[in-house]
C-alpha positions as CSV (number, residue, x, y, z in Angstrom):
1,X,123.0,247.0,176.8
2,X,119.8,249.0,177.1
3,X,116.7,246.9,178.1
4,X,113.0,247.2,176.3
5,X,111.2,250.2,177.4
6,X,107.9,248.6,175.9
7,X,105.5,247.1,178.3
8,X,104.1,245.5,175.4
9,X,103.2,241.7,176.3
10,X,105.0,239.1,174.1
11,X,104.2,236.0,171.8
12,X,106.8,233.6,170.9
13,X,106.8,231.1,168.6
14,X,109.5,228.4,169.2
15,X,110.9,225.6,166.9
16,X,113.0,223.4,168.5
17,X,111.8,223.6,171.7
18,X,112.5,219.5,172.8
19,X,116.0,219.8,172.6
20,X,118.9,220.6,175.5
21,X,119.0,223.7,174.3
22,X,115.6,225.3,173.0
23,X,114.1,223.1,176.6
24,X,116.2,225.6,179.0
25,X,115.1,228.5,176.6
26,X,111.3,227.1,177.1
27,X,112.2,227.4,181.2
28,X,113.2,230.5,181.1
29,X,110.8,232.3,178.8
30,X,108.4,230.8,181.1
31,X,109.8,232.9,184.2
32,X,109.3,235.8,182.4
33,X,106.0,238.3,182.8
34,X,105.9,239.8,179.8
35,X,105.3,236.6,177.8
36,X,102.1,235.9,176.9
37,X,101.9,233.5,175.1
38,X,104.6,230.8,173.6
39,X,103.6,228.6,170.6
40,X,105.9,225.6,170.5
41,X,105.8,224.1,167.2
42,X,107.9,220.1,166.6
43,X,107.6,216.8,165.4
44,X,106.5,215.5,169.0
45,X,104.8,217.0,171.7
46,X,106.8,218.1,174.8
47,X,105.2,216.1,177.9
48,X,104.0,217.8,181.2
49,X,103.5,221.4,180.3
50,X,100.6,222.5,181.8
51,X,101.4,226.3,181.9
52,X,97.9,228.0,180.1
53,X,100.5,230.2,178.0
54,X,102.1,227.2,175.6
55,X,100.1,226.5,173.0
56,X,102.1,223.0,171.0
57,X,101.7,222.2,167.4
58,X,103.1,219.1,165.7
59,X,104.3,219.7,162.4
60,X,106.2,218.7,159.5
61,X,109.2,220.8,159.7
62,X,109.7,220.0,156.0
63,X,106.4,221.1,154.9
64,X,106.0,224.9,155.5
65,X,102.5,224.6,154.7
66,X,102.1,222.8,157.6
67,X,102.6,225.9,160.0
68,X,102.9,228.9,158.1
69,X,99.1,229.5,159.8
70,X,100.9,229.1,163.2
71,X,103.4,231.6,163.1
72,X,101.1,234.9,162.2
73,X,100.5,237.2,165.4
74,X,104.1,236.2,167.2
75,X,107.0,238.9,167.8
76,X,109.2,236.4,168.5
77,X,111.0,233.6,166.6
78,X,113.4,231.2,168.6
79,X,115.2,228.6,166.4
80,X,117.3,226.0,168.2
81,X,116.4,223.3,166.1
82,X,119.1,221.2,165.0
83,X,120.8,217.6,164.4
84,X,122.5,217.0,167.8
85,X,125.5,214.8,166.5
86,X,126.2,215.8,162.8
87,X,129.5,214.1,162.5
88,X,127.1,211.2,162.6
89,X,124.2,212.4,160.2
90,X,124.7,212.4,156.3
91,X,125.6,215.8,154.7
92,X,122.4,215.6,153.2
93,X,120.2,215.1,156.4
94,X,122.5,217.9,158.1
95,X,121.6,220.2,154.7
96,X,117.9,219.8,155.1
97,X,117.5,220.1,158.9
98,X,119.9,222.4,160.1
99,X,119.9,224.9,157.0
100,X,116.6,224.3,154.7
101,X,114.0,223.5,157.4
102,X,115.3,226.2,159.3
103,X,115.1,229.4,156.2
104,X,111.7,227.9,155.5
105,X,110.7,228.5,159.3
106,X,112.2,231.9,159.2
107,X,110.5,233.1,155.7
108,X,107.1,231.6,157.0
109,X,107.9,234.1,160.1
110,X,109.1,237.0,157.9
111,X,105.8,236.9,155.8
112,X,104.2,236.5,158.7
113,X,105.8,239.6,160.5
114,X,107.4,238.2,163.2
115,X,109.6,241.5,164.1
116,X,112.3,239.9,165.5
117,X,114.1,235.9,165.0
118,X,116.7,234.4,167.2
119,X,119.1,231.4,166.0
120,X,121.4,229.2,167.8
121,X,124.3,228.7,165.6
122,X,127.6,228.0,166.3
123,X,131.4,229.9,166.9
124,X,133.5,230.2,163.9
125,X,130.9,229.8,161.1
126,X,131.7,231.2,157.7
127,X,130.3,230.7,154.3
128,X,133.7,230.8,152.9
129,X,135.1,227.8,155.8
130,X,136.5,224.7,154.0
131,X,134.2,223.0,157.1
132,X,131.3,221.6,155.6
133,X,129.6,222.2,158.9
134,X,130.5,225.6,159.8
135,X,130.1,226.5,156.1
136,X,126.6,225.0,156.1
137,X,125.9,227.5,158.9
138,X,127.5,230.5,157.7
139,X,125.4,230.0,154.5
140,X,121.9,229.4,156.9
141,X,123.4,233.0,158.3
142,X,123.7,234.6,154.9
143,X,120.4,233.6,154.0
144,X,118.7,234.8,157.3
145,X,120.4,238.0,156.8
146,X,118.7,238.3,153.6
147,X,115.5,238.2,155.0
148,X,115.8,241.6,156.6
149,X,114.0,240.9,159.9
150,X,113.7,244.1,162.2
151,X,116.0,242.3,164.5
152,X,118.4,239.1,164.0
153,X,120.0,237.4,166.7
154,X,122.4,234.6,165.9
155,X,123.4,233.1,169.1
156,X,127.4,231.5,168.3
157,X,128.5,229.3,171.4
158,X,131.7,227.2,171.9
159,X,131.0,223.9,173.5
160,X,127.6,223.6,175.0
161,X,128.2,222.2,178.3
162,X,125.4,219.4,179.6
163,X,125.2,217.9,183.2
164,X,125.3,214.5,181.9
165,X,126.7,213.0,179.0
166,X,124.4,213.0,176.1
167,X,126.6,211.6,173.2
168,X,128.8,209.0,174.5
169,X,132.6,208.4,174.6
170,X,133.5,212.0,172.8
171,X,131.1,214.0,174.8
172,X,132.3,212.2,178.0
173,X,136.4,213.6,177.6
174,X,135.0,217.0,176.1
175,X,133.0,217.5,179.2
176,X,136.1,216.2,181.5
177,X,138.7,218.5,180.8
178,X,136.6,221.6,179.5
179,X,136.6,222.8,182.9
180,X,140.6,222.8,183.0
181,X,141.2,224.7,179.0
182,X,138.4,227.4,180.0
183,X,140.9,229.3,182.0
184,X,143.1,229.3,179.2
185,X,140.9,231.0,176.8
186,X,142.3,234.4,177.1
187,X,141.5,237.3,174.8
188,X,140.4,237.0,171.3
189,X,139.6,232.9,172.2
190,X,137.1,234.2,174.8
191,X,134.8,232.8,172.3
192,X,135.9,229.2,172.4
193,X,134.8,229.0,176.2
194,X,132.3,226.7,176.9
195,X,129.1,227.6,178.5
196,X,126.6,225.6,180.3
197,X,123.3,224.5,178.8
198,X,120.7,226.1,181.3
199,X,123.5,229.8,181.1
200,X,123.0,229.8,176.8
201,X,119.1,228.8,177.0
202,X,118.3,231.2,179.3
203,X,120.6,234.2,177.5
204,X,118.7,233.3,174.4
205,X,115.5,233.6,176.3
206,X,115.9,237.1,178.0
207,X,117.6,238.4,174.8
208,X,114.1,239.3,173.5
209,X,113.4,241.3,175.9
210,X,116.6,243.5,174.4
211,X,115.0,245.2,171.3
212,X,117.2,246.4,168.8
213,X,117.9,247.0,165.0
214,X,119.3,245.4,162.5
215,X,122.1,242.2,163.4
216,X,123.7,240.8,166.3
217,X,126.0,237.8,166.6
218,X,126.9,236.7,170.1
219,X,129.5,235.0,171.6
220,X,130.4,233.9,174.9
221,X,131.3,237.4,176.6
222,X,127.8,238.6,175.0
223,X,125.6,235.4,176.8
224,X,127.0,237.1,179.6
225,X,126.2,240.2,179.6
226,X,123.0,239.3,178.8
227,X,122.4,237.3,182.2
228,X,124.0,239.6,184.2
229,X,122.1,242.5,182.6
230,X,118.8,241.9,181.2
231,X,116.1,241.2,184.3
232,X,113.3,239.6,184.1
């Protein structure tokens, strides 16, 4: 992996930026010299961030026409927005969040001329699945690809690993005996290991310093090569 050779300074806009996820992303981007400046746009405001760089925006993530000002002058989208338990969120909530709201963001950024748009995503999407949910994504995918950015980054994790239980009962066993199956994953299921919040958001973060063409889809072995490899 070959890092940026631009000195260029960078703007970022973020959507998503409250959640487990886009919130380790924020921390790391943060860390990072050659960020300028960081637009986070949401439905809420993200308390105690005093850093002179973030700029925050409440918006209606429905309602393009609420940001599409917002986005112009940015090199960098992040998306990490997404409904946290969809098993427990209608197909049609999960439809207009996760995959409308999300293409509306990233063709406000196209014609905006953002260069390059990063999405967390999942493992095993397809738009051909029989799962609605990793069909749903596969399709956002398909649609994101169509949009021709200079550079598309679909970041495709396992199980997202949190330090405290954040869903209840399900999350609870998941996050009990992860630790023992990771070991297992040998070979081609590399890419069902599951990786630690703060390890993905910050992998997602320093991936913009990586500039390349055309479309990248990362798994687990790739948001590790990526920390071990791209420096601040």
């Amino acid at each position: 992996m070959k890092n940026a050779t631009s000195e260029t300074p960078l703007s970022v806009v973020m959507l998503g930026a409250s959640g487990a996820v886009g919130g380790e992303a924020l921390g790391t981007l943060l860390m990072m010299p050659k960020v300028e400046h960081l637009s986070l746009l949401g439905r809420r405001e993200i308390p105690n961030q005093p850093d002179p760089r973030i700029q925050q925006h409440i918006i209606n993530i429905f309602e393009p026409s609420s940001y599409q000002s917002l986005v112009a002058d940015h090199d960098v989208a992040i998306c990490t927005l997404g409904v946290g338990q969809p098993s427990k969120t209608s197909k049609e909530d999960f439809i207009k969040i996760d995959k409308i709201a999300v293409i509306d963001f990233a063709k406000a950024c196209k014609a905006a001329g953002v260069r390059h748009f990063e999405l967390l995503s999942s493992v095993g999407i397809s738009s051909n699945s029989s799962n609605f949910f990793l069909r749903t994504k596969g399709e956002l995918v398909q649609a994101l690809e169509a949009l021709e950015f200079e550079q598309l980054s679909i970041f495709q994790p396992s199980m997202i690993l949190t330090p405290t239980n954040r869903y209840g009962f399900t999350q609870a066993v998941t996050l009990l005996i992860w630790p023992v199956l990771q070991p297992l994953l040998l070979g081609s299921l590399r890419k069902y290991r599951g990786i630690r919040v703060e390890q993905l958001g910050k992998a997602i973060a320093l991936n913009i310093l990586d500039r390349k063409q055309g479309v990248e889809k990362l798994v687990w072995d790739d948001f590790q090569t990526i920390i071990d490899n791209v420096k601040l």
